[in-house]
VODREN-120541 format. One record per residue (C-alpha): residue number from 1; residue in three letters; x, y, z. Coordinates in steps of 0.25 Angstrom, whole numbers. Example, Ala and Ser with C-alpha at 12.3 -4.5 7.8 and 13.67 -1.06 7.14 Angstrom:
REM residues 2
   n res     X     Y     Z
   1 Ala    49   -18    31
   2 Ser    55    -4    29
This chain:
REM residues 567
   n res     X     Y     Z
   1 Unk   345   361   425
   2 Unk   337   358   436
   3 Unk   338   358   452
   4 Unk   348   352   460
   5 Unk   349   339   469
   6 Unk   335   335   462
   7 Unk   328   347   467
   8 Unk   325   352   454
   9 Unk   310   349   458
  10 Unk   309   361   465
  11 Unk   302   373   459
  12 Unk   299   387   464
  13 Unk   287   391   468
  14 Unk   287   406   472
  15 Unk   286   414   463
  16 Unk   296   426   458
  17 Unk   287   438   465
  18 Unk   290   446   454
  19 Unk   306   448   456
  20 Unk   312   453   445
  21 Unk   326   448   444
  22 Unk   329   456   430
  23 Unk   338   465   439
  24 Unk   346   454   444
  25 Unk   355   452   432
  26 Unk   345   446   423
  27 Unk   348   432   429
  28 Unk   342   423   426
  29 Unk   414   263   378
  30 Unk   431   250   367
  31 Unk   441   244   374
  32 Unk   439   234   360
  33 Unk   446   246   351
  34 Unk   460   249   349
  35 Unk   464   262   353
  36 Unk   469   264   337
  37 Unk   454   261   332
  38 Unk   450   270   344
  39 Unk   459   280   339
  40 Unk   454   281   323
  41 Unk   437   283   328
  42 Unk   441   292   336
  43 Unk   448   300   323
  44 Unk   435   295   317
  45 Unk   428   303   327
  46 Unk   436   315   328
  47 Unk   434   316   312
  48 Unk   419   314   316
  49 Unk   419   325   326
  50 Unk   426   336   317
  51 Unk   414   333   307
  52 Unk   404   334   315
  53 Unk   410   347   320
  54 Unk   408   353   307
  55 Unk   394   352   306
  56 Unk   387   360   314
  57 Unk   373   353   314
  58 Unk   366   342   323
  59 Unk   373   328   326
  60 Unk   364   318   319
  61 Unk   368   306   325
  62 Unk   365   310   338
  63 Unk   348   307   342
  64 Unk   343   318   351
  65 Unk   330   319   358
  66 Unk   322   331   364
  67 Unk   328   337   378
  68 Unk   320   333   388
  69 Unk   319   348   393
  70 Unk   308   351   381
  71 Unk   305   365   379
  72 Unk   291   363   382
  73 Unk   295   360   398
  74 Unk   302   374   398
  75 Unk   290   378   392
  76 Unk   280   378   399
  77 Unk   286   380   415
  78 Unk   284   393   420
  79 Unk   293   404   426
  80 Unk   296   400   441
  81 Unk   303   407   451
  82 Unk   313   411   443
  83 Unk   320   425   446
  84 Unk   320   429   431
  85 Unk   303   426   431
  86 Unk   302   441   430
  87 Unk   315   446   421
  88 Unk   313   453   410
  89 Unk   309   444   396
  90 Unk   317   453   386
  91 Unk   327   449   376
  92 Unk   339   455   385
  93 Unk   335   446   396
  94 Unk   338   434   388
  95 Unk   353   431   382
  96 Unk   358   429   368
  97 Unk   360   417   361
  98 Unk   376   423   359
  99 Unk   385   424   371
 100 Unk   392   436   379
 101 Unk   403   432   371
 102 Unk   396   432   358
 103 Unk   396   421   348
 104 Unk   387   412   341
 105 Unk   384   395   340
 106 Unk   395   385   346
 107 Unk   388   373   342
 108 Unk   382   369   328
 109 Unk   366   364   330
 110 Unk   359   375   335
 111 Unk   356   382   348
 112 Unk   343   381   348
 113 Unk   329   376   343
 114 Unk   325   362   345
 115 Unk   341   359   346
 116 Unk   340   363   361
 117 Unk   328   353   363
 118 Unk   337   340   358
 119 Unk   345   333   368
 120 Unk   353   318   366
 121 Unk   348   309   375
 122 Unk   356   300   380
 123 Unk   350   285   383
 124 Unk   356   276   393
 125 Unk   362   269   385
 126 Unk   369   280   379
 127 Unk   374   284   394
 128 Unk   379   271   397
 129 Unk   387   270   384
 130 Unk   393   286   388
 131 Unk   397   280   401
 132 Unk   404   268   395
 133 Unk   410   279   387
 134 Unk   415   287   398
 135 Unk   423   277   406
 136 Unk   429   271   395
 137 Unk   434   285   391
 138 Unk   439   288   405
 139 Unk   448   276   404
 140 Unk   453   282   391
 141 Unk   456   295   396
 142 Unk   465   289   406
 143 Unk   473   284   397
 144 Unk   473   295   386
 145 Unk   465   307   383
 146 Unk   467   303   367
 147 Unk   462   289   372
 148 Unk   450   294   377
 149 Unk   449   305   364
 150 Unk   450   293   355
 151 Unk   439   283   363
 152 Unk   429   296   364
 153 Unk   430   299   349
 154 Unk   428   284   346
 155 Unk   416   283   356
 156 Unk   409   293   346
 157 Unk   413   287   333
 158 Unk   403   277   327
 159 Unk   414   267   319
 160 Unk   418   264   334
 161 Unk   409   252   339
 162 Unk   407   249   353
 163 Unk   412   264   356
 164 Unk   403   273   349
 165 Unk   394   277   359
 166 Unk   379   285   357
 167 Unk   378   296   349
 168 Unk   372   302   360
 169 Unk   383   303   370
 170 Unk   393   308   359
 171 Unk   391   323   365
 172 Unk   397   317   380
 173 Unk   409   310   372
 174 Unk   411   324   365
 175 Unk   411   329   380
 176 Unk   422   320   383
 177 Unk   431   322   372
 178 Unk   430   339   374
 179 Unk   435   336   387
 180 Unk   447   326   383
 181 Unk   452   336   372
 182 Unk   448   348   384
 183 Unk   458   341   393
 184 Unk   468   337   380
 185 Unk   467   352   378
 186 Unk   463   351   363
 187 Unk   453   362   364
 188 Unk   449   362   351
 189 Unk   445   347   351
 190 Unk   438   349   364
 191 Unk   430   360   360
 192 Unk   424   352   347
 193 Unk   419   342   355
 194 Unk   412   349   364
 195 Unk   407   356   352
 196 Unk   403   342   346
 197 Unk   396   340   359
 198 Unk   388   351   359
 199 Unk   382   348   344
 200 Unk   378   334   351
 201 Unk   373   339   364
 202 Unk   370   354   363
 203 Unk   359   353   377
 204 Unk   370   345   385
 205 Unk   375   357   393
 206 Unk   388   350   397
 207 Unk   392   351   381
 208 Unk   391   368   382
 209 Unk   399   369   396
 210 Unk   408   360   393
 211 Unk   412   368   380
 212 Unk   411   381   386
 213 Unk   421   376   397
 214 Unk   431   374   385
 215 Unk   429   386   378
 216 Unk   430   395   392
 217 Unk   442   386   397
 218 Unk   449   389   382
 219 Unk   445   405   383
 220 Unk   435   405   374
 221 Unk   423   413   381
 222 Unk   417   418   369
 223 Unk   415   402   365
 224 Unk   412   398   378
 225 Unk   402   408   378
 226 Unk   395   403   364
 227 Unk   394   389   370
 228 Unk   387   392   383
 229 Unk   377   401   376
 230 Unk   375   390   365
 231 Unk   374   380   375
 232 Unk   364   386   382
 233 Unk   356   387   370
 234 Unk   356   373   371
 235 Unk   356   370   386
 236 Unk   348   384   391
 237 Unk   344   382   405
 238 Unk   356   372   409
 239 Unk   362   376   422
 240 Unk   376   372   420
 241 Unk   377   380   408
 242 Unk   369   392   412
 243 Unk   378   392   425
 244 Unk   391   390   415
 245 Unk   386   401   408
 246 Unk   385   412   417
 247 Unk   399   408   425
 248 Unk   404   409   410
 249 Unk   397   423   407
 250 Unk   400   428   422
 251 Unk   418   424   419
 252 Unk   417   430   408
 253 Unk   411   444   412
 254 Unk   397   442   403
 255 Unk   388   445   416
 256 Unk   376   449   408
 257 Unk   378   438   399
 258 Unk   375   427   411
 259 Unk   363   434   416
 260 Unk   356   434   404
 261 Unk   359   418   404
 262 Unk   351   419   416
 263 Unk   342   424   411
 264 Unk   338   414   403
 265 Unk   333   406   416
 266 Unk   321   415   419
 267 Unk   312   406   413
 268 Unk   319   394   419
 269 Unk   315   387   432
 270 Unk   320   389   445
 271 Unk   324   374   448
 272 Unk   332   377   433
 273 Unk   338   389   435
 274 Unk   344   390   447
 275 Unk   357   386   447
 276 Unk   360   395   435
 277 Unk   352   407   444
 278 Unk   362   403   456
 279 Unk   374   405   446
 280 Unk   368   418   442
 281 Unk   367   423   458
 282 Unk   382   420   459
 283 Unk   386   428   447
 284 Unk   378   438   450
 285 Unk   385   439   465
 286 Unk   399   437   459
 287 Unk   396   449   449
 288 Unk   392   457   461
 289 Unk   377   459   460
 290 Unk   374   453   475
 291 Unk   360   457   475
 292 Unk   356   449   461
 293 Unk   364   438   467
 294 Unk   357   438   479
 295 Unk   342   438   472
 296 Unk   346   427   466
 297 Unk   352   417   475
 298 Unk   340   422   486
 299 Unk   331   419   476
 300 Unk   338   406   473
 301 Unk   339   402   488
 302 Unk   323   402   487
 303 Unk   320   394   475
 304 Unk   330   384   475
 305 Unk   331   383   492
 306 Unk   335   367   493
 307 Unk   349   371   484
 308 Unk   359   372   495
 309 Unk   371   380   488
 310 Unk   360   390   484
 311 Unk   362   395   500
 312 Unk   376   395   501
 313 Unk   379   404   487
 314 Unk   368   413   493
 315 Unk   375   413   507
 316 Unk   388   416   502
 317 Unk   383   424   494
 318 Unk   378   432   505
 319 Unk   390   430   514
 320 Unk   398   436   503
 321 Unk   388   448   497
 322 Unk   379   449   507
 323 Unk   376   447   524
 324 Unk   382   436   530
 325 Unk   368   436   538
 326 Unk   361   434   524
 327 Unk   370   423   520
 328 Unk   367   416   534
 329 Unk   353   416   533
 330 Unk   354   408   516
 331 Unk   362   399   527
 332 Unk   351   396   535
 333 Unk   341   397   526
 334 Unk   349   386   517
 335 Unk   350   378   530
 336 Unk   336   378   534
 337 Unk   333   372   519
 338 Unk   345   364   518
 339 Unk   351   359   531
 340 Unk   359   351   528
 341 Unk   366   357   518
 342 Unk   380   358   523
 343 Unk   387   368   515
 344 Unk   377   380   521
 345 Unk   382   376   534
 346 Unk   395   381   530
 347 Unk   392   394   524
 348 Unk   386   395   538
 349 Unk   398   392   546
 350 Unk   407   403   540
 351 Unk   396   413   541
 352 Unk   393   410   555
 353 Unk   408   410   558
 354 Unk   410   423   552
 355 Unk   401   428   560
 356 Unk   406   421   573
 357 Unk   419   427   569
 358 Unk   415   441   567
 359 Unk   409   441   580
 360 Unk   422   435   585
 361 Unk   415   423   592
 362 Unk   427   413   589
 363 Unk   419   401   594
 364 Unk   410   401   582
 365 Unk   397   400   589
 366 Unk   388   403   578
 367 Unk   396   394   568
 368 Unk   396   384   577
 369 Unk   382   383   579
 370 Unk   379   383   564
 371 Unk   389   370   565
 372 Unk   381   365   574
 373 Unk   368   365   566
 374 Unk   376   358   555
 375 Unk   376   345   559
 376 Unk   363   341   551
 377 Unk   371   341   538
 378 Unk   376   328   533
 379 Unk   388   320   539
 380 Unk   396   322   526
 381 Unk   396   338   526
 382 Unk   395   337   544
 383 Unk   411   338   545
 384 Unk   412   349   536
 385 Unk   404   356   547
 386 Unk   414   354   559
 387 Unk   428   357   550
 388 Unk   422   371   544
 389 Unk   418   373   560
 390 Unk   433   368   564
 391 Unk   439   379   552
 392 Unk   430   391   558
 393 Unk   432   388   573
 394 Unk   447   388   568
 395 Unk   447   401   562
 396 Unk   440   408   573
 397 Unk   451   399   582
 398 Unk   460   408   574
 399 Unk   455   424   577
 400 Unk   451   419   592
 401 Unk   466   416   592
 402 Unk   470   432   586
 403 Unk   461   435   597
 404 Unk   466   427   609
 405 Unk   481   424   606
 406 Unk   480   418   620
 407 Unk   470   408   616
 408 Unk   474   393   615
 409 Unk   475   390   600
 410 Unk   473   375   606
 411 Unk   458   380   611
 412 Unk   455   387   600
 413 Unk   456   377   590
 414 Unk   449   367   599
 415 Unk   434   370   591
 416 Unk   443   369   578
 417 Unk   448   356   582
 418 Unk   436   349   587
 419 Unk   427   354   575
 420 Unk   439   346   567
 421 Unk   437   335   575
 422 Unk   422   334   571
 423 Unk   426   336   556
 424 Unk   434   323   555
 425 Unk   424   314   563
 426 Unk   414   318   553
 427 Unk   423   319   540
 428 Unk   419   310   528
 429 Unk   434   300   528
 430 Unk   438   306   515
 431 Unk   437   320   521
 432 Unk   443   320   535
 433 Unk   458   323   530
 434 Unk   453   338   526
 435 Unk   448   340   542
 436 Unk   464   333   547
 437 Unk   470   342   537
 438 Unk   462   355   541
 439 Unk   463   351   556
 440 Unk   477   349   553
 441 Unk   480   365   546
 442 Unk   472   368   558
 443 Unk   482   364   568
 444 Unk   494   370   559
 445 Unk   488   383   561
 446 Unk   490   383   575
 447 Unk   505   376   575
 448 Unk   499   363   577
 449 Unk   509   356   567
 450 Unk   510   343   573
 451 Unk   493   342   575
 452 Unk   492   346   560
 453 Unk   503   337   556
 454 Unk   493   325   563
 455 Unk   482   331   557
 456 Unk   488   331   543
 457 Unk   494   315   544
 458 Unk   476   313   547
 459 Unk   473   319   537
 460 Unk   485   312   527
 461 Unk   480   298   532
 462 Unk   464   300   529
 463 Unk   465   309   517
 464 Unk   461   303   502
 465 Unk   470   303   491
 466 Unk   467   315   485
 467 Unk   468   323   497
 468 Unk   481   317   500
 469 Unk   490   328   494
 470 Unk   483   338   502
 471 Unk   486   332   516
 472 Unk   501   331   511
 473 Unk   502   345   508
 474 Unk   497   350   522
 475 Unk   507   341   528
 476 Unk   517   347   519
 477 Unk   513   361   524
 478 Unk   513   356   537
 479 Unk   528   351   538
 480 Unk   532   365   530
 481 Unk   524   375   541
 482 Unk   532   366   551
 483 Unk   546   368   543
 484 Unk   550   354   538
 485 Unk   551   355   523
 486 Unk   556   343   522
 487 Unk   544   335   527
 488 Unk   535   347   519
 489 Unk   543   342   504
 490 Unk   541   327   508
 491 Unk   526   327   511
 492 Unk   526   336   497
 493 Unk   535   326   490
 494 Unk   524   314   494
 495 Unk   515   323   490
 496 Unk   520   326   476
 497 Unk   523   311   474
 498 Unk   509   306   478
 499 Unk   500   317   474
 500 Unk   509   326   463
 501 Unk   499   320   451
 502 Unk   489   324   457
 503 Unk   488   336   465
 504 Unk   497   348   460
 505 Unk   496   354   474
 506 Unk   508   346   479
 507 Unk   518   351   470
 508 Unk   514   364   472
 509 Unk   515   364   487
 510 Unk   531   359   485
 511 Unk   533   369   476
 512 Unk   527   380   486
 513 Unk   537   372   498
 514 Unk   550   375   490
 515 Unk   547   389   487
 516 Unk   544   391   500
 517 Unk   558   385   504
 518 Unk   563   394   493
 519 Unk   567   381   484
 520 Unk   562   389   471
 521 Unk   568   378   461
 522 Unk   563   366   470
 523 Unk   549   372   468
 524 Unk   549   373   453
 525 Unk   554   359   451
 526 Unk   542   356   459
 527 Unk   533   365   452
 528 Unk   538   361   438
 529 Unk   536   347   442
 530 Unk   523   349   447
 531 Unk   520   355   434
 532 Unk   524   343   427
 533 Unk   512   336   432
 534 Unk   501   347   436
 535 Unk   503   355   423
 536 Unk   491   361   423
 537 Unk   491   369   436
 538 Unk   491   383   438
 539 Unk   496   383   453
 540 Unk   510   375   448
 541 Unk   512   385   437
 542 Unk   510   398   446
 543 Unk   519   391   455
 544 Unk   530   389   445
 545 Unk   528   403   440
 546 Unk   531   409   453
 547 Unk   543   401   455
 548 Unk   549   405   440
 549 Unk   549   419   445
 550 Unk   564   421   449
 551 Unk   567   415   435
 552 Unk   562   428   430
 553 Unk   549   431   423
 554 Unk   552   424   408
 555 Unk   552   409   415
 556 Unk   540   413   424
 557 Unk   534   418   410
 558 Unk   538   403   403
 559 Unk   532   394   414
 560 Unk   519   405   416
 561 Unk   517   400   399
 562 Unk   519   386   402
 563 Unk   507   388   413
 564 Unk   498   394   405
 565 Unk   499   383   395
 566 Unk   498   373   405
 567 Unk   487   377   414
């Protein structure tokens, strides 16, 4: 729960003057053993595991120690700089143990008392063991999941010499079995050992998000609910689950609920808390209550001044809600802490450029002086500089041409070109193929085809692996804007054939080809082919829907059941 980057070191030291923020929203390891005598301890530890779920008390064979966080600590610090310093202390101001939702325990052992103060350590020893777990697991996984479910199970079964591992990593191997059974879609086996993790480890955060994924991923809200609220009885100022909480509470309508988990902070540390605060100020903004946002993030853009992103979601922020004027000075207030903090520099441009725009100065000189001053960032983020610079000058290339049909497209694209120029010599190797394929839709938007078609073979020859099918399906665009179909299904058929495993965007830009040539049954061959292997997405589905519709509405109805069933 503490600061970022290893700056959790720094602490406020203004005081609150006074503010009273109760008006903004109340915020605050084997291969020895056959795979049958694998098999039978993994029974062994099923039969284990469906015991121990029936009792509802502590594991005994698991040593715990005191957290290291003790009470005491909390204790005895004092409210600093926190915006809910001078919030009312009554009973509404702090939330139930029960949810929104309702509800009461999800896990046996207690939610409270000394329970909260025990933590399992884990020694070194232990780690390394866990370790040599998870490879050996991996490589079972790849040959089957029930592989991997069988070698899991036997890992936390003592009649299994040289796999048993410490009892106190058992809770991470019940993390690993949820997520094999999550992925085999056995809900119900997933959700018990997440369950059994949570009785081992109730102050390990990741236990209680990981289980209220499941439950909110299955439709059960209500559940999800009870497991955050219980976990944060457990883990009460842990910022990933605070943050879980409120996106959870703010989905599902339960506005007040999440600002009554904030304000659980007031008492917290600034350094602790402000992540969580950040996440309120968005929330607050997405429910339309700009000033309370605004408090919040210009209060956070005080304390918390060496946190980059801060200045950016409060720029935008701005941008959106507010003046654009406003949103430039976070700007330069973040650069003046934070020079080199590339992504500022960004959020500049495209205010500058709107402004440039709006005053129809199509040479961008504002923009491009802000360009200027951006050489101090470091090399690796410097070419991302010069190719957001090439796509604003070409979008103001594109109104000075509504302006001045007369104009030379080939002068005014010549800024355009030369700031791509500067891209590539700067571009890390295993990025430059995105500046040749940019240049290259550059150049088909002004008729260029035989440029962009040398632009494309660049980028095809210096691209890595995974980008591979997306340089193929440029050119493929390419040779259809320029009528050769024929090309346009080859490069799509080397396409499907290297990359079809892999990347489900391939078959779905063949079956957009024929339907576009009118070859309705060619395109649900290739759409049910493509289902074949991608059977999980939605796009592929929508696609085959839409091409069902001249067979009348019962077959689009049969393939619209087999989608909701598969995705």
């Amino acid at each position: 729960g503490g600061g970022v980057g290893g700056r959790g070191e720094r602490r406020g030291n203004n005081t609150n003057n006074g503010q009273d923020v109760g008006s903004l929203g109340g915020l605050f390891e084997s291969a020895s053993l056959s795979p049958s005598r694998i098999s039978s301890i993994a029974a062994m530890g099923d039969r284990q595991l469906k015991k121990g779920l029936s009792n509802d008390g502590n594991v005994n064979d698991v040593k715990k120690y005191m957290h290291p966080n003790s009470p005491a600590l909390g204790a005895s610090q004092e409210v600093r700089n926190h915006p809910g310093a001078s919030m009312h202390r009554t009973n509404n101001a702090r939330p139930s143990s029960k949810s929104a939702f309702s509800g009461g325990s999800v896990v046996g052992g207690g939610g409270g008392g000394d329970d909260e103060k025990q933590f399992i350590m884990e020694s070194p020893t232990e780690r390394q063991a866990f370790k040599e777990f998870g490879r050996n697991f991996r490589q079972r996984e790849a040959e089957s999941l029930s592989a991997a479910r069988d070698y899991a199970l036997a890992s936390i079964t003592k009649d299994s010499p040289g796999m048993y591992l410490p009892p106190a990593t058992h809770w991470r191997v019940y993390l690993e079995l949820a997520d094999l059974a999550k992925r085999s879609n056995e809900i119900d086996a997933s959700r018990q050992y997440y369950r059994r993790a949570c009785q081992i480890q109730p102050n390990a955060s990741q236990c209680w998000l990981e289980y209220s994924k499941l439950e909110e991923e299955s439709g059960n809200l209500k559940r999800c609910a009870d497991i955050l609220e219980e976990g944060l009885q457990h883990c009460s100022t842990n910022e990933n689950l605070l943050v879980r909480a409120l996106k959870f509470y703010e989905r599902t309508g339960h506005l007040d609920h999440s600002r009554q988990l904030l304000a659980r902070l007031k008492d917290s540390s600034i350094e602790k808390s402000w992540k969580t605060i950040l996440e309120g100020a968005q929330m607050e903004a997405r429910a339309g209550r700009y000033s309370i946002a605004r408090e919040w993030l210009k209060y956070l853009t005080h304390h918390v001044p060496w946190y980059g992103p801060l200045y950016k979601i409060h720029s935008e922020f701005e941008r959106d809600y507010g003046d654009p004027a406003e949103a430039f000075s976070i700007v330069e207030k973040g650069l003046k802490e934070l020079p080199r903090y590339g992504p500022l520099y960004l959020v500049a441009f495209r205010l500058l450029e709107k402004e440039d725009l709006s005053r129809k100065a199509y040479d961008l000189p504002k923009t491009m002086d802000m360009v200027s001053r951006a050489d101090n960032i470091s090399r690796e983020l410097l070419w991302r500089v010069h190719f957001e610079a090439a796509q604003s000058q070409e979008r103001a290339a594109v109104l000075l041409m509504g302006e001045k049909p007369k104009l030379s497209l080939k002068k005014a694209l010549y800024a355009t070109r030369r700031s791509y120029s500067k891209a590539i010599m700067l571009s890390p190797p295993n990025l430059v193929w995105k500046i040749w394929l940019a240049s290259g839709r550059t150049e088909v938007s002004c008729g260029n085809t035989n440029g962009a078609r040398d632009l494309f073979l660049r980028a095809y020859d210096c691209v890595t692996e995974k980008g591979r099918s997306t340089v193929l399906l440029e050119c493929a665009r390419l040779e259809e804007f320029c009528g050769d179909l024929a090309l346009s299904r080859s490069i799509l058929c080397k396409a499907r054939n290297e990359h079809g495993k892999s990347d489900w965007k391939v078959w779905l830009s063949s079956v957009n080809l024929e339907c576009r040539c009118g070859l309705r049954e060619r395109a649900i061959v290739f759409a049910q082919d493509a289902l074949d292997i991608h059977r999980g997405t939605g796009r592929l589905w929508a696609a085959l829907i839409q091409l069902r519709h001249e067979d009348g509405e019962m077959s689009q109805m049969k393939v619209l059941k087999l989608a909701l069933k598969s995705v």
